[in-house]
C-alpha positions, -999 to 999 in steps of 0.1 A, spaced: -798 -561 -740 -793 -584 -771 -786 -581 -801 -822 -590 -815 -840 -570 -792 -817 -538 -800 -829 -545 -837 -863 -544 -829 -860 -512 -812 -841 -495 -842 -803 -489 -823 -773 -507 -827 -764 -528 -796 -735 -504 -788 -757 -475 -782 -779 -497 -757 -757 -516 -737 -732 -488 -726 -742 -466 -697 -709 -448 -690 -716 -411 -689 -685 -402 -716 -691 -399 -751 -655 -400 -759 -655 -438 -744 -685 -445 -762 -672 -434 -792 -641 -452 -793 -661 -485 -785 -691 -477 -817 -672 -458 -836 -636 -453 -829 -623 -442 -863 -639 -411 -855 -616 -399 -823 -590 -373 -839 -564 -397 -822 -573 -427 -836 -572 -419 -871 -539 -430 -889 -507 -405 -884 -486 -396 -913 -451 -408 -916 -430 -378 -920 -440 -345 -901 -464 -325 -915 -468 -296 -892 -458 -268 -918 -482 -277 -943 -513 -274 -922 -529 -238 -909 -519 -234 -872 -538 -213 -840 -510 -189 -825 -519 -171 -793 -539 -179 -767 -539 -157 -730 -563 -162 -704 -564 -137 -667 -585 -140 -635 -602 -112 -619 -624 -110 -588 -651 -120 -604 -644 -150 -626 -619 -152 -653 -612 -142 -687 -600 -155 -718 -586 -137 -758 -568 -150 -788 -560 -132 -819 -577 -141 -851 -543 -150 -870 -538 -190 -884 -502 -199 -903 -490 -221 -926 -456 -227 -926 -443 -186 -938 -479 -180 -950 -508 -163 -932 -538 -190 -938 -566 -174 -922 -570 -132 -906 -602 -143 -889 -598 -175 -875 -623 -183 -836 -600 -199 -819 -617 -195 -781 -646 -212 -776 -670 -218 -744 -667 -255 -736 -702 -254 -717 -720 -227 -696 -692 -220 -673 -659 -228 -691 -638 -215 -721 -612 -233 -740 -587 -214 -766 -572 -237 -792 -535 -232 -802 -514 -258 -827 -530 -276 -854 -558 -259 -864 -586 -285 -878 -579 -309 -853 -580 -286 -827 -613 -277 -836 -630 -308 -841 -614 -317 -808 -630 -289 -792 -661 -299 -806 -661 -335 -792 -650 -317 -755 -684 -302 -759 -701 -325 -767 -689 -346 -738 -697 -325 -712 -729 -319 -725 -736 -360 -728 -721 -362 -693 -743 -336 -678 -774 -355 -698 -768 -390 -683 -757 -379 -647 -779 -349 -641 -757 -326 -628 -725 -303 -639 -689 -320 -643 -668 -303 -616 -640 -277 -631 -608 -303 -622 -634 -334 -640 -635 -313 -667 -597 -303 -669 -590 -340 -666 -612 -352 -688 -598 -324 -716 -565 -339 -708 -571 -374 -719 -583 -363 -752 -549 -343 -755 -530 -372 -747 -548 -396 -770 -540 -369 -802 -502 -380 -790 -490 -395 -822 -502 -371 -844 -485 -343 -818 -452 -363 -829 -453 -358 -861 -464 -320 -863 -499 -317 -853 -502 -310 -820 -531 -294 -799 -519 -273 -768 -555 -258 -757 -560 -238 -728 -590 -240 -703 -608 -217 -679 -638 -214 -656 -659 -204 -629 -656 -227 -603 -689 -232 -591 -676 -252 -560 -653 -224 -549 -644 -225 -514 -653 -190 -493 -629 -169 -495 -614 -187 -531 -613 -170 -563 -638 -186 -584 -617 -184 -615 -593 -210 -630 -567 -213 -656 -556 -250 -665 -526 -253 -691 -514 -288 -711 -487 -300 -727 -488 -321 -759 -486 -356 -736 -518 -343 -715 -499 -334 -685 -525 -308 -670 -512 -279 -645 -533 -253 -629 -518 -214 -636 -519 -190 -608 -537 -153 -621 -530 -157 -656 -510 -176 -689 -507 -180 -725 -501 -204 -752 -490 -207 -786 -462 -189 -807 -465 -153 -791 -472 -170 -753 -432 -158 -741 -444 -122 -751 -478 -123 -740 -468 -139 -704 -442 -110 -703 -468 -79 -706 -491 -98 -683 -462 -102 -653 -466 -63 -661 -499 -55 -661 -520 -85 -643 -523 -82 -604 -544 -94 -582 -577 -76 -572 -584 -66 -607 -621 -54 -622 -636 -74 -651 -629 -39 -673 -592 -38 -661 -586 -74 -667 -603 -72 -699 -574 -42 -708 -548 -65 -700 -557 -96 -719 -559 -74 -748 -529 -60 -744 -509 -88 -738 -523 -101 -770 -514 -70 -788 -481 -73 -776 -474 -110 -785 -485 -97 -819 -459 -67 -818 -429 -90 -819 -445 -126 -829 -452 -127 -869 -477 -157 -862 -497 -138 -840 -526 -112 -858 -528 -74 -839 -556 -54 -844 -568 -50 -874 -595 -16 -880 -596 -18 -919 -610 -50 -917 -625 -51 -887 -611 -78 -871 -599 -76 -830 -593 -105 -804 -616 -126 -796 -624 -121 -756 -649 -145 -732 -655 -137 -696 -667 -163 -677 -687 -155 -639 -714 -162 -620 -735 -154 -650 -718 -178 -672 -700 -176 -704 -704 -142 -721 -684 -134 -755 -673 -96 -755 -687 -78 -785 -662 -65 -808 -674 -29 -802 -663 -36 -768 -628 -52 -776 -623 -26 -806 -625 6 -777 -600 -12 -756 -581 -19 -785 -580 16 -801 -571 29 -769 -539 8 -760 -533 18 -794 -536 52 -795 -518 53 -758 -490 36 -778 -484 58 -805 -488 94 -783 -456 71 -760 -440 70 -794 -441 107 -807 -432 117 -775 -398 99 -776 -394 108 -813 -397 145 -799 -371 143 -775 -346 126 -796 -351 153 -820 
């Protein structure tokens, strides 16, 4: 296709010529200053002056997987945001939680999603779950230079595999580091500031063979429990109304919790927590 004939049909030659099925390589040829990587870094580090996503924890179940974060964003010693999403479906069958930079996380998340909808448009069929943990790694690795100076994005991703073997639990958990190194979890993880707390309560509580209902307790849990001794990471919060966020991803698809549902879970691990705690206050008195 030439250049005239792409301006008689109204498109610029770069959106004719190119039939690759990823958006992100599209975009970096048409329009490359728009790639979160590609933009220019700053010189000195910057981390502590922009908000930041804390704690992300994700835990498989027999039917699928699940995925929570806590609403809390920092900046530097200052809570920015109480209600910040930061889990999000990537596409019918997959979640992604967002935990480091906040704004480029997001808009990252946003381009993931839109390049697995683009790929599923031009081939016709649903990216696998390991092509779509790889291709969520190269889009970590290109934010690389701004990860160097303060900004990274460390996301975590989960889904139903729909090409589970018999016998396999459908459910995955993929983590990343800051150069896109991708590594499949076994049962559960977390990421983010309160991640060595939340990991500890779910070596507690996760095991394998667990309901969606039970799994559901022990993402929120481990959440609240990140938040009980990490300051970046938001509890549950009844006056305003604000608990974790909470997808569970099956054969059905991608289904966000309500927050009725997360608040009862919540209440109760809280209310569990403080009978534990007048008890003990009883006997030491």
């Amino acid at each position: 296709m030439n250049e005239s004939s792409a301006g008689r049909s109204g498109f610029p030659p770069a959106y004719l010529d190119r039939v690759g099925s990823s958006f992100t390589d599209f975009l970096a040829a048409s329009a490359p200053d728009l790639l979160p990587g590609r933009r220019p870094v700053p010189q000195l580090p910057v981390g502590d002056i922009a908000p930041h996503g804390t704690t992300i924890v994700a835990a498989t179940y027999d039917g699928g997987v699940l995925m929570g974060g806590d609403r809390r964003a920092t900046m530097g010693n200052l809570i920015s945001s109480r209600d910040i999403e930061k889990v999000y479906p990537a596409d019918s069958y997959s979640v992604i939680g967002i935990a480091g930079a906040a704004g480029i996380a997001i808009e990252m998340v946003k381009l993931y999603q839109v390049e697995l909808e683009h790929y599923e448009k031009i081939e016709g069929l649903t990216m696998s779950l390991d092509g779509k943990a790889n291709r969520l790694a190269q889009m970590i690795r290109g934010n690389l230079g701004a990860a160097l100076q303060g900004l990274a994005v460390v996301p975590l991703f989960a889904g139903f595999d729909l090409d589970a073997a018999p016998g396999e639990l459908p459910g995955r958990i993929f983590s990343y580091d800051v150069t896109g190194g991708n590594y499949e979890e076994r049962g559960y993880s977390a990421v983010g500031s309160g991640s060595l707390f939340a990991r500890n309560s779910l070596k507690k509580t996760w095991r394998q063979g667990l309901d969606a209902a039970a799994a559901t307790r022990t993402v929120v849990e481990a959440l609240y429990d990140a938040a009980d001794d990490d300051s970046a990471t938001g509890g549950p919060d009844p006056v305003r109304r604000l608990y974790p966020i909470v997808y569970r991803v099956d054969a059905e698809g991608a289904i966000r919790l309500t927050d009725a549902e997360i608040a009862a879970v919540a209440d109760a691990i809280v209310a569990e927590r403080a009978a534990a705690e007048r008890q003990n206050t009883t006997r030491e008195a």
